[in-house]
N, C-alpha and C positions, 0 to 999 in steps of 0.2 A: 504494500500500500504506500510504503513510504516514497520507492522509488516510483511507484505510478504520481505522486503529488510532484515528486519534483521535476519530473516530464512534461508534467504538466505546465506547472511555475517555469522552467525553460524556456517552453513554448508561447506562451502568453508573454515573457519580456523580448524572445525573438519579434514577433508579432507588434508590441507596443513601440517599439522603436527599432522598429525597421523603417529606410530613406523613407520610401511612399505613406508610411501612416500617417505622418502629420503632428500625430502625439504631442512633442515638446512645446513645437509653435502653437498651437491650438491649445492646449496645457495654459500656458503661457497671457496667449490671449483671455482666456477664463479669468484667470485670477486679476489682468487689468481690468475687466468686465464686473469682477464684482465688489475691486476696491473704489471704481468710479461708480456705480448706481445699482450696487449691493444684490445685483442678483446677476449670476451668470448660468450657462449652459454649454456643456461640451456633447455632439451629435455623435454616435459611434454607430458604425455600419460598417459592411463587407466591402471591404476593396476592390474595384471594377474599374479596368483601365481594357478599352479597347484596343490598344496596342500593345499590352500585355494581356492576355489571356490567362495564359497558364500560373500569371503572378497570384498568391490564395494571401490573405491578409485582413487586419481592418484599415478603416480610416476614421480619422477622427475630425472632427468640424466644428471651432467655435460657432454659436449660432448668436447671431445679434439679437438683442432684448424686443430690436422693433418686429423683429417677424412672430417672437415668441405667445403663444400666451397658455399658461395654461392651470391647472383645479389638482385640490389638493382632496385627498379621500377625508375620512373620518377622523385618521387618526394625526394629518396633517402633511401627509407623505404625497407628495407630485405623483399621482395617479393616470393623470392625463396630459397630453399635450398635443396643443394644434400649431405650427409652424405653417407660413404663409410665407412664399416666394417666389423669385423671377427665375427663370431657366429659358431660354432660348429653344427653341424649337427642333434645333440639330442635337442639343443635349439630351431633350427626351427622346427623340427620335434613338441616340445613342445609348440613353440607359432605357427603355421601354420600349425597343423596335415594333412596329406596326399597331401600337396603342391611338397613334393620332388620326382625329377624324378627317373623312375626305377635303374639309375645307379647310384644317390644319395641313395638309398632304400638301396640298395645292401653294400653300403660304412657304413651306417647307421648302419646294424646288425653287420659289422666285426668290426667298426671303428666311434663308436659314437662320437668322440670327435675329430673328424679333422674339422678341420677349414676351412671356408671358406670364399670368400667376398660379403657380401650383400651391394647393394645400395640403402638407403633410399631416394624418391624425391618427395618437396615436392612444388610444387607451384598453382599460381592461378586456380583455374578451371575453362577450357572455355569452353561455351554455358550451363553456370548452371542455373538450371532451380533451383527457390528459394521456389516454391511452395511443393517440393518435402519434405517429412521429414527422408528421408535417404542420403547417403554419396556425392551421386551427387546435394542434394540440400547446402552441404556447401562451401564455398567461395573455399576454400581449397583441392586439390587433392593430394592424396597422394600413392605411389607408391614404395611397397619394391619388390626388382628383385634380384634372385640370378645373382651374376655378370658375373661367367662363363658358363653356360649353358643360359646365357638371360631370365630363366625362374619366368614369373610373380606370385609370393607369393603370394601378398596382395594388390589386390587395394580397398582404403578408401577415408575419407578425413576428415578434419578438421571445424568448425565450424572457427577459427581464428589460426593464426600459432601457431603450437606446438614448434615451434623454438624461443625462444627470445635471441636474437643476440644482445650483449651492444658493443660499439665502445666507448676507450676513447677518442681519440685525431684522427681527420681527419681532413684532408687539403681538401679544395674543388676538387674533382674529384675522391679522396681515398675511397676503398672499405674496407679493412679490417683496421682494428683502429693501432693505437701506443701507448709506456705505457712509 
Protein backbone atom coordinates (compact mmCIF):
# COMPACT_ATOMS: atom_id res chain seq x y z
CA UNK A 1 0.00 0.00 0.00
CA UNK A 2 2.69 2.17 0.95
CA UNK A 3 4.49 1.90 -2.29
CA UNK A 4 1.20 2.05 -4.33
CA UNK A 5 0.67 5.87 -2.38
CA UNK A 6 3.97 6.88 -3.30
CA UNK A 7 3.36 6.03 -7.09
CA UNK A 8 0.92 7.77 -6.64
CA UNK A 9 2.31 11.12 -4.96
CA UNK A 10 5.00 10.70 -7.83
CA UNK A 11 2.76 10.82 -10.25
CA UNK A 12 0.55 13.80 -9.31
CA UNK A 13 3.94 16.04 -8.62
CA UNK A 14 5.09 14.72 -12.29
CA UNK A 15 1.61 15.87 -13.57
CA UNK A 16 1.42 19.29 -11.30
CA UNK A 17 4.58 20.66 -12.65
CA UNK A 18 5.11 19.47 -15.67
CA UNK A 19 6.19 22.70 -18.69
CA UNK A 20 2.30 22.50 -20.07
CA UNK A 21 0.38 22.54 -16.71
CA UNK A 22 0.53 25.94 -15.86
CA UNK A 23 0.53 25.09 -12.20
CA UNK A 24 3.10 27.70 -10.68
CA UNK A 25 1.81 30.73 -12.97
CA UNK A 26 -1.62 30.20 -12.37
CA UNK A 27 -0.78 29.07 -8.41
CA UNK A 28 0.75 32.31 -8.50
CA UNK A 29 -1.90 34.28 -10.10
CA UNK A 30 -4.58 32.95 -7.26
CA UNK A 31 -2.82 34.17 -4.58
CA UNK A 32 -2.59 37.82 -6.39
CA UNK A 33 -6.28 37.33 -6.87
CA UNK A 34 -7.02 36.80 -3.54
CA UNK A 35 -4.79 39.34 -1.78
CA UNK A 36 -6.31 42.12 -4.14
CA UNK A 37 -10.22 41.34 -3.76
CA UNK A 38 -10.07 38.35 -1.33
CA UNK A 39 -11.57 35.77 -3.35
CA UNK A 40 -9.65 33.67 -5.98
CA UNK A 41 -10.06 30.51 -8.14
CA UNK A 42 -7.63 28.15 -9.66
CA UNK A 43 -9.62 25.82 -12.81
CA UNK A 44 -8.00 22.25 -13.17
CA UNK A 45 -8.85 20.12 -16.15
CA UNK A 46 -7.33 17.57 -18.51
CA UNK A 47 -4.80 18.62 -20.76
CA UNK A 48 -5.67 18.81 -24.43
CA UNK A 49 -3.35 20.22 -26.96
CA UNK A 50 -4.07 19.45 -30.51
CA UNK A 51 -0.71 19.29 -31.48
CA UNK A 52 0.09 17.14 -28.88
CA UNK A 53 -2.17 14.35 -28.62
CA UNK A 54 -0.45 11.71 -27.14
CA UNK A 55 0.69 14.41 -24.28
CA UNK A 56 -1.94 12.86 -20.89
CA UNK A 57 -1.66 15.64 -18.02
CA UNK A 58 -3.63 18.40 -16.29
CA UNK A 59 -3.95 22.02 -16.76
CA UNK A 60 -4.52 24.46 -14.45
CA UNK A 61 -6.29 28.04 -15.10
CA UNK A 62 -6.56 31.17 -12.95
CA UNK A 63 -10.20 32.13 -13.40
CA UNK A 64 -10.93 35.86 -13.10
CA UNK A 65 -13.47 36.95 -10.21
CA UNK A 66 -15.46 38.74 -13.37
CA UNK A 67 -16.42 35.51 -15.12
CA UNK A 68 -16.93 33.73 -11.75
CA UNK A 69 -19.95 33.32 -9.69
CA UNK A 70 -20.82 30.82 -7.67
CA UNK A 71 -23.22 29.08 -4.18
CA UNK A 72 -22.03 27.76 -1.27
CA UNK A 73 -24.00 24.22 0.12
CA UNK A 74 -25.24 24.04 3.72
CA UNK A 75 -22.48 23.74 5.34
CA UNK A 76 -20.75 26.71 3.59
CA UNK A 77 -18.58 24.72 1.11
CA UNK A 78 -18.40 26.06 -2.85
CA UNK A 79 -20.89 23.42 -4.07
CA UNK A 80 -21.58 25.15 -7.27
CA UNK A 81 -20.00 27.06 -9.87
CA UNK A 82 -21.03 28.85 -13.06
CA UNK A 83 -18.04 30.49 -15.01
CA UNK A 84 -19.02 32.68 -18.18
CA UNK A 85 -16.64 33.29 -21.02
CA UNK A 86 -15.31 34.23 -24.54
CA UNK A 87 -13.78 31.45 -26.71
CA UNK A 88 -13.49 32.03 -30.40
CA UNK A 89 -15.05 29.93 -32.58
CA UNK A 90 -11.83 27.85 -33.83
CA UNK A 91 -11.35 27.20 -30.05
CA UNK A 92 -14.57 25.29 -29.79
CA UNK A 93 -14.49 24.19 -32.96
CA UNK A 94 -10.87 22.67 -31.41
CA UNK A 95 -11.83 21.49 -28.17
CA UNK A 96 -15.74 20.25 -29.15
CA UNK A 97 -15.35 19.29 -32.88
CA UNK A 98 -18.71 19.30 -34.79
CA UNK A 99 -20.75 20.68 -31.59
CA UNK A 100 -21.26 24.13 -33.42
CA UNK A 101 -24.54 24.91 -35.07
CA UNK A 102 -24.92 25.35 -38.91
CA UNK A 103 -24.94 29.11 -38.57
CA UNK A 104 -21.86 28.93 -36.16
CA UNK A 105 -20.33 26.46 -39.04
CA UNK A 106 -20.90 29.14 -41.52
CA UNK A 107 -19.28 32.08 -39.11
CA UNK A 108 -16.41 29.53 -38.40
CA UNK A 109 -15.03 29.31 -42.35
CA UNK A 110 -15.46 33.21 -42.92
CA UNK A 111 -14.65 34.27 -39.21
CA UNK A 112 -12.75 31.87 -37.15
CA UNK A 113 -11.81 34.15 -34.53
CA UNK A 114 -15.08 35.94 -33.39
CA UNK A 115 -15.95 35.52 -30.00
CA UNK A 116 -18.30 34.28 -28.33
CA UNK A 117 -19.98 33.50 -24.63
CA UNK A 118 -19.66 30.08 -23.35
CA UNK A 119 -21.01 29.10 -19.91
CA UNK A 120 -19.29 26.60 -17.97
CA UNK A 121 -21.61 24.91 -14.95
CA UNK A 122 -20.62 23.04 -12.64
CA UNK A 123 -22.45 21.59 -9.70
CA UNK A 124 -23.66 18.44 -7.74
CA UNK A 125 -25.14 15.62 -9.61
CA UNK A 126 -28.42 14.45 -8.97
CA UNK A 127 -29.74 10.94 -8.88
CA UNK A 128 -25.92 9.65 -9.56
CA UNK A 129 -25.62 6.48 -9.69
CA UNK A 130 -21.82 5.65 -8.17
CA UNK A 131 -21.67 2.26 -9.42
CA UNK A 132 -21.32 3.67 -13.00
CA UNK A 133 -17.57 4.34 -14.00
CA UNK A 134 -18.32 7.03 -16.55
CA UNK A 135 -19.20 10.95 -16.20
CA UNK A 136 -22.72 10.23 -14.50
CA UNK A 137 -21.11 8.11 -11.90
CA UNK A 138 -19.15 11.26 -10.46
CA UNK A 139 -20.35 13.60 -7.71
CA UNK A 140 -19.91 16.29 -10.05
CA UNK A 141 -21.81 17.47 -13.40
CA UNK A 142 -20.61 19.40 -15.54
CA UNK A 143 -22.19 21.51 -18.38
CA UNK A 144 -20.55 23.94 -21.03
CA UNK A 145 -23.52 25.63 -23.37
CA UNK A 146 -22.90 28.05 -25.90
CA UNK A 147 -24.75 31.18 -24.35
CA UNK A 148 -26.41 32.56 -27.32
CA UNK A 149 -27.93 29.90 -29.34
CA UNK A 150 -28.46 27.73 -25.68
CA UNK A 151 -26.67 25.07 -27.57
CA UNK A 152 -25.23 22.08 -25.25
CA UNK A 153 -21.40 21.55 -26.06
CA UNK A 154 -20.39 19.27 -23.60
CA UNK A 155 -21.82 17.42 -20.87
CA UNK A 156 -19.38 15.79 -18.36
CA UNK A 157 -18.45 15.63 -14.89
CA UNK A 158 -16.04 15.62 -12.24
CA UNK A 159 -14.87 13.16 -9.91
CA UNK A 160 -14.44 16.30 -7.12
CA UNK A 161 -14.73 20.17 -8.13
CA UNK A 162 -12.51 21.24 -10.62
CA UNK A 163 -13.07 24.78 -9.05
CA UNK A 164 -11.03 25.60 -5.95
CA UNK A 165 -12.48 28.78 -4.78
CA UNK A 166 -10.19 30.30 -1.59
CA UNK A 167 -12.09 33.17 0.46
CA UNK A 168 -9.85 35.26 2.80
CA UNK A 169 -11.91 37.03 5.07
CA UNK A 170 -15.87 36.29 5.41
CA UNK A 171 -18.20 37.43 7.85
CA UNK A 172 -20.82 34.95 8.67
CA UNK A 173 -23.54 34.99 5.92
CA UNK A 174 -20.70 36.35 3.01
CA UNK A 175 -20.34 34.55 -0.07
CA UNK A 176 -17.60 35.88 -1.81
CA UNK A 177 -14.39 36.80 0.57
CA UNK A 178 -12.55 40.30 1.32
CA UNK A 179 -8.70 41.04 1.11
Amino acid sequence: VQLWFDQVNEAMFYYRYSPHSGYQANQHDGYVSLGAFGTSCVFTDEFRDPTKPNVKGLRYRNVHLGELFFAANFQGQIDKVYRRFKMTLRQIEQRWPGQLSETHRTQLNNKPETEVVVIHAVKPRENRNSNRMDSKGYRYASYYVLRESQTLLHEGGYRCMPYATARYITAPGELYGRS
